[in-house]
C-alpha positions in Angstrom: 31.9 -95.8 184.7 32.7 -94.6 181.5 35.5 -95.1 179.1 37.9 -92.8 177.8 36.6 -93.3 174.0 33.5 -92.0 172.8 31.2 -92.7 170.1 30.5 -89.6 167.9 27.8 -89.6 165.6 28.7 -87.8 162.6 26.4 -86.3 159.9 27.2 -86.5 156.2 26.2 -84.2 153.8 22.9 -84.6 151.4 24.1 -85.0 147.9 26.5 -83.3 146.6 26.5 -80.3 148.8 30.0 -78.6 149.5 30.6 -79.6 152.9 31.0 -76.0 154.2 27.1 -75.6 153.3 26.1 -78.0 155.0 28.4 -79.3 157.8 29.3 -76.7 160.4 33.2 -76.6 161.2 32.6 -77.7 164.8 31.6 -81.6 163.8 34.4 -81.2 160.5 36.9 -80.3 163.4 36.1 -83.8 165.5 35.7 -85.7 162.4 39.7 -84.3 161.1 41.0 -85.6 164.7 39.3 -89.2 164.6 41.1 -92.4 163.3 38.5 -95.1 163.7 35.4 -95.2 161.5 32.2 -97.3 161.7 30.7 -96.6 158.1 28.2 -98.3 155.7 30.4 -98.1 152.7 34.1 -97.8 152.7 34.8 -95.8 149.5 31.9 -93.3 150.0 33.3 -92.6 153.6 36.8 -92.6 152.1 35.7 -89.9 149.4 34.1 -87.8 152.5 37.3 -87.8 155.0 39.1 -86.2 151.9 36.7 -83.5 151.1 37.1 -82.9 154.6 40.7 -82.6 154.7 41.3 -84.7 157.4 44.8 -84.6 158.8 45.7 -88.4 158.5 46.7 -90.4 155.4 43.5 -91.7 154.7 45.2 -95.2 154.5 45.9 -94.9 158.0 42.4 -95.1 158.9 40.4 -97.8 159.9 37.3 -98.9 159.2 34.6 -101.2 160.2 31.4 -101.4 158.1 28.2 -101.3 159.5 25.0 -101.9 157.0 22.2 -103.7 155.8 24.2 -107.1 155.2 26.2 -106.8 158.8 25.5 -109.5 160.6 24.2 -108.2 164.4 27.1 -110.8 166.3 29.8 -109.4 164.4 29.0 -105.7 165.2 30.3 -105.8 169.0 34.2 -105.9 168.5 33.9 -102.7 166.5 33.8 -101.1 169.6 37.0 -102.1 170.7 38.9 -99.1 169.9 36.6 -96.8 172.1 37.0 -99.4 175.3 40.7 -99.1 175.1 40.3 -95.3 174.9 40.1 -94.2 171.2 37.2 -92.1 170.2 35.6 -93.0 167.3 33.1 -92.0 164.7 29.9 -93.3 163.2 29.3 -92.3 159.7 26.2 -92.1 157.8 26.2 -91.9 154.0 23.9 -89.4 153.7 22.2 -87.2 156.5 22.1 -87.9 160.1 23.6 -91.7 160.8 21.1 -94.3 162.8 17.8 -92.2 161.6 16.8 -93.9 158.5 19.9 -95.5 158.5 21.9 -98.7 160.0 23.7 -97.9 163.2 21.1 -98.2 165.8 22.3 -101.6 166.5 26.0 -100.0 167.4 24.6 -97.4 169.6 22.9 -99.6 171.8 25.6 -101.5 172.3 27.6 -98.2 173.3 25.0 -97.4 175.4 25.1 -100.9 176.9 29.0 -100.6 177.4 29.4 -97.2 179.4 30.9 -95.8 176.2 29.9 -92.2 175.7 27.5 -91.1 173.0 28.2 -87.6 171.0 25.5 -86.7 168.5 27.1 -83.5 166.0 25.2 -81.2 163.9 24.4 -81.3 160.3 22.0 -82.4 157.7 18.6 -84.6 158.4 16.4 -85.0 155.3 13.1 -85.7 157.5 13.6 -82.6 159.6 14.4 -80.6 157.0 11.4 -81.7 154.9 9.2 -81.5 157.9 10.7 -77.8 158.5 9.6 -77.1 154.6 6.6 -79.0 154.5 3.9 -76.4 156.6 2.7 -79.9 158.1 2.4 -80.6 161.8 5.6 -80.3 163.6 3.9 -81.3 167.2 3.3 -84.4 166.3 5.0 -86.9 163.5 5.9 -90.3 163.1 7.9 -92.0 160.7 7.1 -94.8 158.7 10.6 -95.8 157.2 9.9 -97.6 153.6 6.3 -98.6 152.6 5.7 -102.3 150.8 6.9 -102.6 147.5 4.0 -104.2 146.0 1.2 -101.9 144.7 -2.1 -103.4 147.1 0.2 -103.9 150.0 1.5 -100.3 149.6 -1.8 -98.9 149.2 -3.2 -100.6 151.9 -0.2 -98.8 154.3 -1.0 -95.4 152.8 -4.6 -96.2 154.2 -3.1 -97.2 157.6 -1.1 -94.0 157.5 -3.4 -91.9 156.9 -6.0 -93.2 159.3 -3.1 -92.7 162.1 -2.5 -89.0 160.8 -6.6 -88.8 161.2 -7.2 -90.4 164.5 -3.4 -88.8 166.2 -3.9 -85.5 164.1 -0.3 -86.2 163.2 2.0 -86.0 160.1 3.4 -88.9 159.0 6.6 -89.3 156.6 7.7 -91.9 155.2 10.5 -93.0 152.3 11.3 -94.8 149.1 13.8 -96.4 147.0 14.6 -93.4 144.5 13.6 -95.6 141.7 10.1 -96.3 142.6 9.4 -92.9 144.1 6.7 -92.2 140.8 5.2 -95.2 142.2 4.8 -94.3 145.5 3.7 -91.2 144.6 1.2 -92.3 142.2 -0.5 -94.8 144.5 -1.0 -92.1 147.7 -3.3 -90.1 144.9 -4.7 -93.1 143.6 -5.4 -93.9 147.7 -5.9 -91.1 149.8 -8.8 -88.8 150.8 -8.7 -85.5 148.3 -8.5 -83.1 151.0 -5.5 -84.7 152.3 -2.4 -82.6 151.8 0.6 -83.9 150.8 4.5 -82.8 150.5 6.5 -84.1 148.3 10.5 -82.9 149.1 13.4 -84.2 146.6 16.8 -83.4 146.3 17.2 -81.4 149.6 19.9 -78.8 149.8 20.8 -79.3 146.2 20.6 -76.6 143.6 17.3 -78.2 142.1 15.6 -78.9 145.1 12.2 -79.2 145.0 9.3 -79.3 148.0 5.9 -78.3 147.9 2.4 -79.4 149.8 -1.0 -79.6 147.9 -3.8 -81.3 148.9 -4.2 -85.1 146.9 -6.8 -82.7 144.6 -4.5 -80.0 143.9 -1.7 -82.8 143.4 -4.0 -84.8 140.7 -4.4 -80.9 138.9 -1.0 -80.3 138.3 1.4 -81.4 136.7 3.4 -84.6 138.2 6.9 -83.3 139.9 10.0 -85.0 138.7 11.2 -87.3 141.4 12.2 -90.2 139.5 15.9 -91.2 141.0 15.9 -88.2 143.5 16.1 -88.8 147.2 13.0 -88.1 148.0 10.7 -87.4 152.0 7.0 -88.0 151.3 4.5 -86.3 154.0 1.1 -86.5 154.6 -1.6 -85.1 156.9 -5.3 -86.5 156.8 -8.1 -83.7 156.3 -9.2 -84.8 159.8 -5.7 -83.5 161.8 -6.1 -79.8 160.5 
């Protein structure tokens, strides 16, 4: 059986990209119609439903927020609305929600509940890095955040890299913007020289940058500027290509 409501999954765009670039008008015409909103912050998904031009008074909306502090017993009532027949929508801050992003949790609980699942188009930052990157698109994983601290983070490049060997697959994995120089830093300082690397900030921005050397070609140049940029690194061991 499945309930009236559904659960739409709703893309948000990467940056500051005008939504029209980036969100198609068939997901911006369910997201005008919905009143109730799982999001991660309030205010940023406030500030998206009126670039959107949404046809309610945005302080008729409701929300329920859904993120890193949310405790897992308190996320089953949000679904309330959709079992008594009101479709509702999942919000992600940036990109595609539940894929690098809280929300998984609420899903699964649709899932579990009868309560239809909608997926709309728009942004990812991993695709679209692993569209760019030249990598293999077969085959990927992804990683999610590596350790903060330096040997702990190098010894997880090492892992990495030994899966991309052994599954001849791309892996991709993320930082916190701030310690993206870091990262960066320790897969050269880490990884085999033939190994070729993508680095892909600020996607569909104006100053967008992605490009893939090998770790040799990376030490050559000159270091990109990723500091604070949202930032997809990729990487594919000598032995996958």
């Amino acid at each position: 059986m499945h309930y009236p409501g559904k659960l739409y999954l709703i893309p948000a765009p990467i940056g500051n990209s005008g939504l029209g670039e980036v969100i198609p008008q068939g997901t911006l015409g369910v997201l005008r119609r919905l009143k109730y909103f799982v999001v991660e912050e309030v205010r940023t998904a406030r500030r998206y439903l009126s670039k959107a031009q949404i046809t309610a008074p945005v302080d008729t909306l409701v929300f329920f927020t859904l993120n890193e502090h949310t405790a897992p017993e308190t996320i089953a009532p949000y679904l309330q609305p959709a079992l008594e027949g009101q479709d509702m929508g999942l919000l992600s801050e940036a990109g595609a929600p539940a894929v690098a992003d809280p929300g998984a949790a609420l899903i699964r609980l649709a899932h579990e509940k009868n309560i239809e699942v909608v997926p709309l188009v728009g942004p990812s930052s991993l695709l679209l890095a692993l569209m760019a990157s030249g990598l293999n698109g077969q085959s990927f994983a992804f990683a999610g955040y590596l350790p903060v601290k330096p040997q702990e983070r190098q010894q997880r490049i090492k892992q990495l890299e030994r899966l991309s060997a052994s599954g001849k697959q791309t892996q991709l994995f993320i930082e916190t913007p701030y310690r993206n120089q870091a990262l960066f830093n320790d897969i050269l300082k880490t990884a085999s020289p033939a190994t070729l690397v993508c680095v892909a900030a600020n996607l569909t921005q104006p100053d967008a940058f992605i490009r893939t050397a090998s770790v040799a070609e990376w030490k050559a140049a000159a270091a990109p500027d990723i500091h604070k940029k949202p930032c997809i690194f990729l990487l594919l061991a000598a032995d996958a290509f």
